[in-house]
MIMITI-234151 format. One record per residue (C-alpha): residue in one letter; chain; x, y, z. Coordinates in Angstrom, 3 decimals, decimal comma. Layout:
REM MIMITI-234151
a|A|X|Y|Z
...
This chain:
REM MIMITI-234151
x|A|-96,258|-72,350|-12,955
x|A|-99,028|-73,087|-15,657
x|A|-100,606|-75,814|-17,543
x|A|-98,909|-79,459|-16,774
x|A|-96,084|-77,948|-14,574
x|A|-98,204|-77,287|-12,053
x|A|-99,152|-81,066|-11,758
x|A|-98,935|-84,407|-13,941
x|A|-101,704|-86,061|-12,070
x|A|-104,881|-83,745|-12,418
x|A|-107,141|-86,254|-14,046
x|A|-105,975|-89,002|-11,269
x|A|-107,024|-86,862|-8,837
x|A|-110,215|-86,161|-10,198
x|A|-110,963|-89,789|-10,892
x|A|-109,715|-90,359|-6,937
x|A|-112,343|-88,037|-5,362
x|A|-115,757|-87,104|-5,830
x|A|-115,731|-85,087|-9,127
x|A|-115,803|-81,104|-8,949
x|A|-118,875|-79,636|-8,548
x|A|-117,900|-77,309|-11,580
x|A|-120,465|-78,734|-14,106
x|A|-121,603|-76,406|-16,554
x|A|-125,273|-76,732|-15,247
x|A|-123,806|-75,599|-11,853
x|A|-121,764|-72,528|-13,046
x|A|-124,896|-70,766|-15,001
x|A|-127,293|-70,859|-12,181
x|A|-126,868|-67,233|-11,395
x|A|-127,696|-66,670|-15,259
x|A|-129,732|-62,738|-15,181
x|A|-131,171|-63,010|-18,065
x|A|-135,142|-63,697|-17,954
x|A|-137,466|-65,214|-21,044
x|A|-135,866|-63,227|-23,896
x|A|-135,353|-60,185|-21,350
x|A|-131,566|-59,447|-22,414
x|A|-128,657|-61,487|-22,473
x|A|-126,881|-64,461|-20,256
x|A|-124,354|-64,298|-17,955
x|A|-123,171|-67,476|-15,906
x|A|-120,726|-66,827|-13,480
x|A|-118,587|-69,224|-11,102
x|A|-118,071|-69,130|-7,923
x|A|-116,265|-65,758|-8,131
x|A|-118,780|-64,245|-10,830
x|A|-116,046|-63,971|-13,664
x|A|-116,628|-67,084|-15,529
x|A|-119,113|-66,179|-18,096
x|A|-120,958|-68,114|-21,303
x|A|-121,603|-65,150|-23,178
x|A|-124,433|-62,807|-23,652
x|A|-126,923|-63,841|-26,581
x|A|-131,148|-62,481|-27,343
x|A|-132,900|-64,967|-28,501
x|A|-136,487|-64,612|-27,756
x|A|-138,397|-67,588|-28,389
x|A|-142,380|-68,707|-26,761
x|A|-141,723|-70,572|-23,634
x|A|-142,010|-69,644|-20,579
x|A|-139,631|-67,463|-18,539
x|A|-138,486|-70,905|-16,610
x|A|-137,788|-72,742|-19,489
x|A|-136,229|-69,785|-21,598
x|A|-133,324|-69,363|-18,625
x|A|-132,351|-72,825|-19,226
x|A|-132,864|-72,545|-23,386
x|A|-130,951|-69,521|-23,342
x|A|-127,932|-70,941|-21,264
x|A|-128,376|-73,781|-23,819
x|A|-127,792|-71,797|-26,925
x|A|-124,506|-69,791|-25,895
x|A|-122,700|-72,447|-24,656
x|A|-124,044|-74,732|-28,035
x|A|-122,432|-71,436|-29,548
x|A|-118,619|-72,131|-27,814
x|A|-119,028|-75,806|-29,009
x|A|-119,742|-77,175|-25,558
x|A|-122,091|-80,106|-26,739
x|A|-122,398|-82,025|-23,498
x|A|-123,262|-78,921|-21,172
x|A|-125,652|-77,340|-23,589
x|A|-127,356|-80,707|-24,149
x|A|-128,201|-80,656|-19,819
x|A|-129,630|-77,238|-20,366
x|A|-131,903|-78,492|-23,354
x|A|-133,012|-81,531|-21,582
x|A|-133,696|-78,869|-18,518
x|A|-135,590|-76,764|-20,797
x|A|-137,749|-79,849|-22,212
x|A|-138,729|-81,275|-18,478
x|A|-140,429|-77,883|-17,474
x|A|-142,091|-77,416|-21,006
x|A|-142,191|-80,896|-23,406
x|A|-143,598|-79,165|-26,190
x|A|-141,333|-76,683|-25,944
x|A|-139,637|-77,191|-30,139
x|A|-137,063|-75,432|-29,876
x|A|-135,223|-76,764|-26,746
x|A|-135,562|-80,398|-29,008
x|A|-133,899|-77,864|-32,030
x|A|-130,984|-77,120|-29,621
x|A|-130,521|-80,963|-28,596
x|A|-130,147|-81,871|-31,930
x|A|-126,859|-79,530|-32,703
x|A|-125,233|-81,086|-29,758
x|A|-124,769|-84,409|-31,070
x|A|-121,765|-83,095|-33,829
x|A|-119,791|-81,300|-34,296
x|A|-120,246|-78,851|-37,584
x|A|-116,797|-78,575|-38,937
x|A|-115,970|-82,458|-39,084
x|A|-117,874|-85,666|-40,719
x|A|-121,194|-86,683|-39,180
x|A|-120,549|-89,279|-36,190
x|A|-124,062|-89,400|-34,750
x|A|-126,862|-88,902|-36,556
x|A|-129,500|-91,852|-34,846
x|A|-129,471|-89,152|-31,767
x|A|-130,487|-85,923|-33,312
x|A|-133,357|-87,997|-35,307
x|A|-134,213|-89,380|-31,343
x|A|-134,578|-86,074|-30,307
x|A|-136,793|-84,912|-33,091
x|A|-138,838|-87,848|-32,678
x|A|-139,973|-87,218|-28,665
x|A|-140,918|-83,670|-29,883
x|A|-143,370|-85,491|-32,589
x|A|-143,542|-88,392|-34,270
x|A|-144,020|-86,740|-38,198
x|A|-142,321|-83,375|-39,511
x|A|-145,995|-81,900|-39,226
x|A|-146,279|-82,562|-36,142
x|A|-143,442|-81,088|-34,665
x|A|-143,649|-77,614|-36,788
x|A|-147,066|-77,411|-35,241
x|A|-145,442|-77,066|-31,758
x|A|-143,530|-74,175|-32,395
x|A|-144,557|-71,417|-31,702
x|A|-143,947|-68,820|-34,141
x|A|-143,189|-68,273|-37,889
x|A|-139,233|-68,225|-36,697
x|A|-139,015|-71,089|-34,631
x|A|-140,392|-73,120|-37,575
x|A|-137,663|-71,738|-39,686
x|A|-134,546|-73,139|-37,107
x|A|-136,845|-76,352|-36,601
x|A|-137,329|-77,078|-40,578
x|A|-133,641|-76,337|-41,078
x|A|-132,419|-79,162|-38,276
x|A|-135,032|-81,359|-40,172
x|A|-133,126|-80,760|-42,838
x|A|-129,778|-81,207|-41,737
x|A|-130,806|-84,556|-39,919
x|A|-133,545|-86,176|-42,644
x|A|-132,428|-88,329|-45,677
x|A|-129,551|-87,962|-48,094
x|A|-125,985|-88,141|-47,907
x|A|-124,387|-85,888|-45,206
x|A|-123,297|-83,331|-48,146
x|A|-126,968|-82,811|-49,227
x|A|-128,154|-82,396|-45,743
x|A|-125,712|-79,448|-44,850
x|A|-126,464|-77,690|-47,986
x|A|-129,980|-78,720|-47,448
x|A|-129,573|-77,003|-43,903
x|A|-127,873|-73,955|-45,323
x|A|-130,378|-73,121|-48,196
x|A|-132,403|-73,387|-45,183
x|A|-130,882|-71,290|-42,879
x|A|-130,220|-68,456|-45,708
x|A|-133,951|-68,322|-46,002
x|A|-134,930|-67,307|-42,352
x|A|-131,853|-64,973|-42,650
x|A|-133,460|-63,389|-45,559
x|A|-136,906|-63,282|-43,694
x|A|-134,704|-62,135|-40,716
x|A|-131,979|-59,980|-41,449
x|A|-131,762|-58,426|-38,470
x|A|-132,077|-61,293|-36,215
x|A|-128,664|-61,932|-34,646
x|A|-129,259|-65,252|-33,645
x|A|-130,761|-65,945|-37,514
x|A|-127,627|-64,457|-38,397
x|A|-125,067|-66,447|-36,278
x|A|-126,303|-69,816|-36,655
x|A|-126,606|-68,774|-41,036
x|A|-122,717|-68,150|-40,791
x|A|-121,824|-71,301|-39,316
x|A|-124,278|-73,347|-41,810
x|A|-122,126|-71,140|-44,385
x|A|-119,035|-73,245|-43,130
x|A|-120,585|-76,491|-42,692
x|A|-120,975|-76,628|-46,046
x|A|-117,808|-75,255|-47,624
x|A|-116,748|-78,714|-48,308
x|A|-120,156|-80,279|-49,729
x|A|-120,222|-77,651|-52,132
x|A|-116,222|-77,802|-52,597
x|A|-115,452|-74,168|-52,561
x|A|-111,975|-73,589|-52,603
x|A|-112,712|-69,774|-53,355
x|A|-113,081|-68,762|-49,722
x|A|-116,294|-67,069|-50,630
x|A|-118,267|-69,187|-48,364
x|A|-115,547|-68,888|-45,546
x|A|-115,670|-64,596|-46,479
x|A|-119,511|-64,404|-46,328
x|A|-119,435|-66,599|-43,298
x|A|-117,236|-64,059|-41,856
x|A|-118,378|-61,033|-42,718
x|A|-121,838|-61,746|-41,286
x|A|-120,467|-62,714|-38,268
x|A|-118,223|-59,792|-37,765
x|A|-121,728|-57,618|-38,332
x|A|-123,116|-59,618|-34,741
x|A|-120,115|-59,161|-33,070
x|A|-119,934|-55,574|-33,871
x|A|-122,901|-55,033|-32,775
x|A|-122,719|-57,123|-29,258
x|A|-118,940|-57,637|-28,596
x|A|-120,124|-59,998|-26,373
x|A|-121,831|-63,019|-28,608
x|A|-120,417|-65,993|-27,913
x|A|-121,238|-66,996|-31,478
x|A|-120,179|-64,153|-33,336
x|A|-116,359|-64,489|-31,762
x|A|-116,239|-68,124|-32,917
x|A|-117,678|-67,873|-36,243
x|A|-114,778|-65,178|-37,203
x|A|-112,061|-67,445|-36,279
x|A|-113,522|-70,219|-37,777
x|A|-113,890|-68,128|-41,165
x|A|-110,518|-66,334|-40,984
x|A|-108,344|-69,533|-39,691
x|A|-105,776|-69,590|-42,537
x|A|-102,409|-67,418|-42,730
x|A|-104,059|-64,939|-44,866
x|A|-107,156|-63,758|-43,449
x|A|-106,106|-64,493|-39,833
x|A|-105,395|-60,742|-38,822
x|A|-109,127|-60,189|-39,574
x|A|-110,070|-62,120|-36,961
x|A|-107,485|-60,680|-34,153
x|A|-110,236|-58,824|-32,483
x|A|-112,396|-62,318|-31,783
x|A|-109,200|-64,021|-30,751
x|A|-108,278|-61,629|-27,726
x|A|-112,055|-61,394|-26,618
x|A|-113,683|-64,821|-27,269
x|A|-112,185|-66,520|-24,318
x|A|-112,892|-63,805|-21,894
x|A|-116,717|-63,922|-23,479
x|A|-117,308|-68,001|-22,965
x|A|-114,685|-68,300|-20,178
x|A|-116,851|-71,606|-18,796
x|A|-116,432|-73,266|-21,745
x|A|-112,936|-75,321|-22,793
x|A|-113,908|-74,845|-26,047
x|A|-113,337|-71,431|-25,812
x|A|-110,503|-70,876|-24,248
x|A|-109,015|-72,963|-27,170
x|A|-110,564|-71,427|-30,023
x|A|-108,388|-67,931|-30,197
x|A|-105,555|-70,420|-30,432
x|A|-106,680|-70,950|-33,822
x|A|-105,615|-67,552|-35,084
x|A|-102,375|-67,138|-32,504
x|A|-100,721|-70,223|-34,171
x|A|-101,356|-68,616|-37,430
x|A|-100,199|-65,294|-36,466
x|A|-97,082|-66,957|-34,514
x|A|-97,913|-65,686|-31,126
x|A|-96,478|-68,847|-29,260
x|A|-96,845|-67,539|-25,780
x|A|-101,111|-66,675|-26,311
x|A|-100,922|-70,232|-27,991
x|A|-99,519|-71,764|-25,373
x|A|-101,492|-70,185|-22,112
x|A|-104,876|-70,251|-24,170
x|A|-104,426|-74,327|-24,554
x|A|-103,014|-74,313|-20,853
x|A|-106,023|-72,710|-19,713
x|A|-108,549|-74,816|-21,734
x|A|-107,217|-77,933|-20,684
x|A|-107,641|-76,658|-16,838
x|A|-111,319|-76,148|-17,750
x|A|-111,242|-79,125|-19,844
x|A|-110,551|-81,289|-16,696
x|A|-112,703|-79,232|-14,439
x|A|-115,784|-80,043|-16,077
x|A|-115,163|-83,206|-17,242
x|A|-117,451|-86,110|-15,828
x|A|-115,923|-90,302|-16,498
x|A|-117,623|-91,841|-18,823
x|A|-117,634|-88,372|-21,199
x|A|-115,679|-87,821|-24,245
x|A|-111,935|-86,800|-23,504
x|A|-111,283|-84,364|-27,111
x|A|-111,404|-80,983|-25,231
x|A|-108,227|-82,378|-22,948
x|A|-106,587|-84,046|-25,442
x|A|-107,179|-81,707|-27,683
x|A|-105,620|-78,880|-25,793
x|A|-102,580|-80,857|-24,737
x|A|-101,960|-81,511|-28,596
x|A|-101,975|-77,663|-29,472
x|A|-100,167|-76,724|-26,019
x|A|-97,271|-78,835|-26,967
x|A|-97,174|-77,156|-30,154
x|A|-97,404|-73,940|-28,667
x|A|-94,621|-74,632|-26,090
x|A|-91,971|-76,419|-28,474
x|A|-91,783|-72,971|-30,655
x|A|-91,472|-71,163|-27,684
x|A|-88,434|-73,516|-27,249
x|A|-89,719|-74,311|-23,765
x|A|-88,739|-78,528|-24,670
x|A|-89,574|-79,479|-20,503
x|A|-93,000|-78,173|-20,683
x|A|-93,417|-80,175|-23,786
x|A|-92,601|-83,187|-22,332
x|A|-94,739|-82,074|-19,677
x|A|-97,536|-82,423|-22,057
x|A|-96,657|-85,901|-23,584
x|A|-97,240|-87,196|-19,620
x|A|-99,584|-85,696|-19,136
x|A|-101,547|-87,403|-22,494
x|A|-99,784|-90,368|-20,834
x|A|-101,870|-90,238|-17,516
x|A|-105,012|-88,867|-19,185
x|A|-104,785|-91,907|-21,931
x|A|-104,274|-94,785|-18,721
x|A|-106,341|-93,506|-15,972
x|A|-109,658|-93,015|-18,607
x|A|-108,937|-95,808|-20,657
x|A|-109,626|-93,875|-23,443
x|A|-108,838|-95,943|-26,772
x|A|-110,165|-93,192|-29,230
x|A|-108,277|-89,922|-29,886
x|A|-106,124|-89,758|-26,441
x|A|-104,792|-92,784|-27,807
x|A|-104,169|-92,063|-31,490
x|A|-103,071|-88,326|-30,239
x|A|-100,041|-90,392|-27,975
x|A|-97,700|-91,161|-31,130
x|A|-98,278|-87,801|-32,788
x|A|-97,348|-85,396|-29,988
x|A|-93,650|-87,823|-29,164
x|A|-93,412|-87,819|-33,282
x|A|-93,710|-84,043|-33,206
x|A|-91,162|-83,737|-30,155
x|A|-88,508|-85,465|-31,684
x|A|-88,640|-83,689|-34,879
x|A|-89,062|-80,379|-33,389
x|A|-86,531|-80,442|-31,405
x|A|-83,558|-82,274|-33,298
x|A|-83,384|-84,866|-30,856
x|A|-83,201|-87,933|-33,352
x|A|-84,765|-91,018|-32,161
x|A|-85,691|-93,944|-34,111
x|A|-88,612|-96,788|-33,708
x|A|-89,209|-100,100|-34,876
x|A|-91,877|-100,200|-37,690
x|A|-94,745|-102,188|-36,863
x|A|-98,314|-103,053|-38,017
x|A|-99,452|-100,083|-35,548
x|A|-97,036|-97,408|-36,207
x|A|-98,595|-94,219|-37,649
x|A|-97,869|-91,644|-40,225
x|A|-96,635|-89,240|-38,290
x|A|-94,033|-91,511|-36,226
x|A|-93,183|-92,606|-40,023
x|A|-91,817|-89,454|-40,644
x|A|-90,268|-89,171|-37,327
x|A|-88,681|-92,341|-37,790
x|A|-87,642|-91,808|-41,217
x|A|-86,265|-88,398|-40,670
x|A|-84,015|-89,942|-37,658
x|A|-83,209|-93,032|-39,731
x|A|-81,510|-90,759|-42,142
x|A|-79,930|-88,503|-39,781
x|A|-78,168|-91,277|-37,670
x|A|-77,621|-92,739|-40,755
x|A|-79,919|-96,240|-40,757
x|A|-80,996|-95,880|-44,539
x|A|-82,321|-99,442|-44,155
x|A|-85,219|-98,634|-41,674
x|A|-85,441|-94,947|-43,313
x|A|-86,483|-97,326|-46,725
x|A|-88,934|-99,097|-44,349
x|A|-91,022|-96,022|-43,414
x|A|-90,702|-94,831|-46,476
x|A|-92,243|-97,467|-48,167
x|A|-94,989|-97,722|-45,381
x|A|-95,999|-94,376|-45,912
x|A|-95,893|-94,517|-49,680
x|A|-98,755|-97,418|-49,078
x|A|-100,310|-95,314|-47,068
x|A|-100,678|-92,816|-49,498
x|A|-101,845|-95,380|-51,821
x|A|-104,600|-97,265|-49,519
x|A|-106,364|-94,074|-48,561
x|A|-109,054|-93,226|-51,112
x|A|-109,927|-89,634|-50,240
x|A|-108,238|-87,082|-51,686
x|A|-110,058|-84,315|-49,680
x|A|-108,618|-80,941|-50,513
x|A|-108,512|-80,296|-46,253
x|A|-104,597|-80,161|-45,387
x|A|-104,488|-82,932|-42,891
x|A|-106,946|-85,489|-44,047
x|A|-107,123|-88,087|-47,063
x|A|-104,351|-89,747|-49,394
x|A|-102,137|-86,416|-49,769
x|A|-100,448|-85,488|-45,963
x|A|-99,153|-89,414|-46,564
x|A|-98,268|-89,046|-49,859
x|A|-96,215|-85,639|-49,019
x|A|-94,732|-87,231|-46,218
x|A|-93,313|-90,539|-48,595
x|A|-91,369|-87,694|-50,533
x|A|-89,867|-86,043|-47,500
x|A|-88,223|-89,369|-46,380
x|A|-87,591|-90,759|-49,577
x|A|-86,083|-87,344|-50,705
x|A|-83,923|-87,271|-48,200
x|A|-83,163|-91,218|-48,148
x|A|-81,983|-90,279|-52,227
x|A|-79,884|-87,109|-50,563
x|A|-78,023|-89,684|-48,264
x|A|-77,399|-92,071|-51,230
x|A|-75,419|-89,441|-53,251
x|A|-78,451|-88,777|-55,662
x|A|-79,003|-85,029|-55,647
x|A|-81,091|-84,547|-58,537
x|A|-83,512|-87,285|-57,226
x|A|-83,611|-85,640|-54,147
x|A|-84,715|-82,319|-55,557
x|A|-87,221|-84,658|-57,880
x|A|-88,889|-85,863|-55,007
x|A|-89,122|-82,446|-53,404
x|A|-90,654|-81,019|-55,993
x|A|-92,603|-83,384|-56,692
x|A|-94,035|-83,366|-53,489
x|A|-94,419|-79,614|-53,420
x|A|-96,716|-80,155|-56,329
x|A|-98,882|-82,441|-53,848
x|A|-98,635|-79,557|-51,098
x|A|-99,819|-76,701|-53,853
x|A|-103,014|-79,213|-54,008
x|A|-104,131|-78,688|-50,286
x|A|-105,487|-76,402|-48,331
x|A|-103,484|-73,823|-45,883
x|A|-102,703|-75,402|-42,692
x|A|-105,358|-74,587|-39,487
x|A|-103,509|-75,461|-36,552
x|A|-100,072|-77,328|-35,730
x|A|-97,330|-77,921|-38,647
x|A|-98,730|-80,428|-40,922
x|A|-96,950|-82,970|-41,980
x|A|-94,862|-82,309|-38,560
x|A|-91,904|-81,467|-40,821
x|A|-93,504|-79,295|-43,221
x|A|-92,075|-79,976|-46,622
x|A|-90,785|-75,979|-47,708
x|A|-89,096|-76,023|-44,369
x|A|-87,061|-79,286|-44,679
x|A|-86,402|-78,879|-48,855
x|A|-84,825|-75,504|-47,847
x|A|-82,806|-77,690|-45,466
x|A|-81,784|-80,108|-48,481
x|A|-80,902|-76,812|-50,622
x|A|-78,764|-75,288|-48,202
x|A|-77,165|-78,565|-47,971
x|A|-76,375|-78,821|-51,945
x|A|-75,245|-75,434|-51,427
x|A|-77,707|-73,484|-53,568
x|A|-78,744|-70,889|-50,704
x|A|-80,674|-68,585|-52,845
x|A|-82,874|-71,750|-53,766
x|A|-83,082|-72,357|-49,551
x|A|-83,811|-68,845|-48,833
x|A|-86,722|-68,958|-51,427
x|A|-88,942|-72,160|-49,839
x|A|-88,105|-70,804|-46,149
x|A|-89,750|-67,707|-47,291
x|A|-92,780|-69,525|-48,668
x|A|-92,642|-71,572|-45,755
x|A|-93,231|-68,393|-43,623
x|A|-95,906|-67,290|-45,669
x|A|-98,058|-70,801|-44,203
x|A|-96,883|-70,848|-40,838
x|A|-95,304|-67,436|-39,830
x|A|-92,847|-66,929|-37,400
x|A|-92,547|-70,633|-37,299
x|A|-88,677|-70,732|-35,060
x|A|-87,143|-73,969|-37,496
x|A|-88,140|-72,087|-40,834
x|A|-86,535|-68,538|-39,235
x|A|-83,679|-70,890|-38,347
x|A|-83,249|-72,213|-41,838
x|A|-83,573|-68,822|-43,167
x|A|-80,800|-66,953|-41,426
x|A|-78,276|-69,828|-42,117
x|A|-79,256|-69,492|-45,883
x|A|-79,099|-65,973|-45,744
x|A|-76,049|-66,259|-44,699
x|A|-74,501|-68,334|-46,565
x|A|-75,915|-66,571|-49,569
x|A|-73,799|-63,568|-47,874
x|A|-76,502|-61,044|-46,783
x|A|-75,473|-60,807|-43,712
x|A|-78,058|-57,714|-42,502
x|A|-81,099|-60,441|-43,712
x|A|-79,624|-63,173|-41,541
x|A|-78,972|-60,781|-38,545
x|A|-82,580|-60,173|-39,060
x|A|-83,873|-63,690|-39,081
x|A|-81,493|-64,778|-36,372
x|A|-83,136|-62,016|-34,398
x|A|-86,545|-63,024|-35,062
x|A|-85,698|-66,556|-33,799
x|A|-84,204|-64,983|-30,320
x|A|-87,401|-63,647|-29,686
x|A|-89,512|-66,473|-30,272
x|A|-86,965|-68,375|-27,820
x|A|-86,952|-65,961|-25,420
x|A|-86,891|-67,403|-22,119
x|A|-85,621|-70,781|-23,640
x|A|-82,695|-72,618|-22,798
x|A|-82,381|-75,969|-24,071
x|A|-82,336|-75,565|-27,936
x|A|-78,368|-75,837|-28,583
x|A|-79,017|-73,067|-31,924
x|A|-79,776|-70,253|-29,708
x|A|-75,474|-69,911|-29,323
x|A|-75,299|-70,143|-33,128
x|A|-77,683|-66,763|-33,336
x|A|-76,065|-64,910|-30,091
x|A|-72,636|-65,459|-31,554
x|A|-73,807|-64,462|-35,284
x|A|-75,248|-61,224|-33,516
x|A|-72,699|-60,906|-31,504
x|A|-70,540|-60,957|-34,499
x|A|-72,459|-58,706|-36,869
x|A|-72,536|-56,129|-33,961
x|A|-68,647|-56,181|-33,475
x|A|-68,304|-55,901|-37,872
x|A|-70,545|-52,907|-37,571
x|A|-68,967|-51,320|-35,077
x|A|-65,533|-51,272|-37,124
């Protein structure tokens, strides 16, 4: 058995005994590569668990370039506290050494999400030299300046949004003087995507250019640990996901050592609706996630692996495993007393269970209660017929949606994923009260809000995306046609989603083409193959079963 199956007390026991001697600084001692010599490799104990293979020739010494070089592809997978041990490494045998203090610096954040940390990279610049000046006079060469002015820039004064276009103007420049610097190239791509947002591009140029320069370094070394990442961060939306196939399969095979990694090809599985790679790629980087993970650290690689897993596994119909994963959160939340994202990551993944899987469970409504259990709770208020407390989440999440101030155009952040879910519950709270035309009002109303964000990168968001459910409401007020239209937009954001293929065939059948519905139907068996527990997997054998019999006279 994989993933949680196999045991709901991993992180106990690792808290219980000595922890593994699986550290990242451990796995990569057998590195080959020498200074700037050719690329990489750390292997584990049985020489198959790699970091990637990168050339990145910089002036230190042989010594000092092993650990640097270790450094940079694992910064490249997003492992922030290993690559920080090799920088530090690098700095003890050679303190002037710039660029090991330039690597140090890009493990404090993460790129793709606001700035939490930014007294730490300024630290780091500061025991290289205490002025600009006099830290570009320890770098060695014309390039190393170039990676060293751009962190300057990225971590001087301004507002974060400055800074990362700051750091991209100056990243484009030693691309320009560079262009056929891989590692120039790489690191150019990812400033590309740092600073989509500052510059509010909702063209996808950046995310294009980003991509297509990346897909040039991985083309030319299959191997980079960067190159894979940077593809699926540029193609992760419906669209351009099948662009970045190629990086998905081979990224976590490249930076096997790194959680991160064996995460990241999850991105583009979920949007291609490959369940089964979604869930064993999050049930393998949460094994690596607790392997390396010391007490004290961060817990975001676990958590966020069980959060995706559970996804994963509940479209796959596989409802144990799921609950599988909420313990498992459970233990990982109590026995490291983590009161960050564990914690906040607790309500969402029972939220998501309940509306997933039809199993209708309501909550009472406190102070604490989040936006996601809202929804939960207001769906299942409705359903079991409690229009009271369905009023009560509704109006809690309609203040939501009023007391949040940023109206980011990213799908799951700011005022709108509250606002969107207000008109799912009150939609369906008007449905329930008789009021059909203000139930379609509020629907499209709120699909109006959802035309406003961005496409979804990851899990259903809201948990009950809004097509899926209005379809729901239309088949209900018997206007099928109208149903089969938003499950069909539905499927164009999260494809092969099993609840939207569900919706579909019912409204396809009911709107009497029966071959389109035998279709659907079919679709949804094979996502649920292997499942037993959802109770509509009799309603499409016995429609198929049905269909087959009419055809055959």
């Amino acid at each position: 058995m994989s993933g949680p199956q196999r045991s709901t007390s991993r992180v106990a026991l690792l808290l219980a005994v000595p922890v593994l001697s699986l550290a990242l600084a451990g796995c990569v001692v057998s590195a080959e590569s020498e200074a700037a010599a050719g690329p990489a490799v750390a292997s584990d104990f049985d020489a198959s668990v790699d970091i990637g293979s990168i050339d990145f020739p910089t002036s230190a010494g042989s010594e000092a370039q092993k650990h640097f070089i270790r450094g940079v592809a694992i910064l490249h997978s997003f492992g922030y506290e290993q690559a920080r041990e090799q920088f530090h490494a690098a700095q003890e045998l050679e303190p002037d050494f710039a660029l090991a203090y330039w690597g140090e610096t890009l493990t404090y954040n993460h790129p793709l999400l606001p700035e939490r940390d930014l007294e730490s990279p300024r630290e780091a610049l500061a025991r290289l030299g205490e002025t600009r000046e006099e830290r570009a006079s320890r770098a060695g060469t014309e390039r190393e300046r170039g990676f060293l002015k751009a962190v300057e820039e990225l971590f001087g004064e301004g507002e974060l949004a400055e800074r990362r276009i700051a750091y991209m103007e100056a990243m484009r420049s030693l691309h320009e003087s560079h262009p056929d610097d891989d590692e120039v190239a790489a690191f150019y791509a990812l400033s590309l995507l740092q600073a989509v947002g500052p510059l509010g591009d909702d063209t996808f140029r950046l995310n294009v250019l980003a991509g297509s320069i990346a897909l040039g370094v991985f083309e030319r070394n299959p191997s980079h640990p960067g190159a894979a990442h940077y593809i699926i961060h540029s193609f992760d939306d419906p669209v351009h996901a099948p662009l970045a196939l190629p990086a998905a399969h081979r990224f976590a095979e490249i930076a096997a050592a790194v959680s991160h990694a064996r995460h990241m090809p999850s991105h583009i599985f979920i949007q291609r609706g490959m369940w089964d790679r979604v869930s064993k790629s999050n049930d393998s980087a949460y094994e690596a996630a607790v392997a390396l993970w010391d007490p004290g650290e961060r817990v975001g690689d676990m958590v966020h692996s069980l959060d995706w897993g559970q996804y994963g596994d509940l479209q796959r119909g596989d409802y144990a495993k799921a609950r599988e994963w909420i313990a498992e959160l459970d233990d990982l939340v109590e026995r490291t007393g983590d009161e960050g994202r564990g914690k906040s990551t607790v309500p969402l993944v029972r939220a998501r269970y309940i509306v997933e899987t039809e199993q209708w469970e309501t909550r009472e409504i406190t102070d604490d209660t989040g936006t996601a259990e809202l929804l939960a709770t207001g769906i299942s208020a409705v359903r079991t017929g409690d229009l009271d407390l369905a009023r009560q989440a509704a109006a809690r999440l309609k203040k939501a949606g009023e007391r949040e101030s940023d109206d980011s155009s990213t799908f799951q952040r700011g005022s709108k994923p509250a606002r969107l879910m207000h008109h799912e519950v009150a939609g369906l709270i008007r449905l329930a009260e008789g009021d059909a035309e203000g139930a379609v009002t509020m629907f499209d109303d709120g699909l109006a809000i959802a035309a406003t964000m961005g496409p979804p990168r990851g899990a259903a968001s809201p948990i009950k995306p809004i097509r899926e459910l209005y379809g729901e409401v239309l088949l209900q007020l018997e206007r099928p046609a109208d149903a089969v239209a938003q499950f069909e937009d539905q499927l164009l954001y999260t494809p092969n989603r099993p609840r939207t293929l569900l919706g579909l065939a019912r409204a396809q059948a009911a709107a009497g083409d029966a071959a389109a519905a035998a279709d659907a139907y079919g679709k949804l068996l094979e996502a649920w193959d292997g499942a037993d527990e959802p109770t509509e997997l009799a309603e499409a054998r016995e429609y198929l079963a049905a269909s087959a019999r009419k055809r055959l006279g």
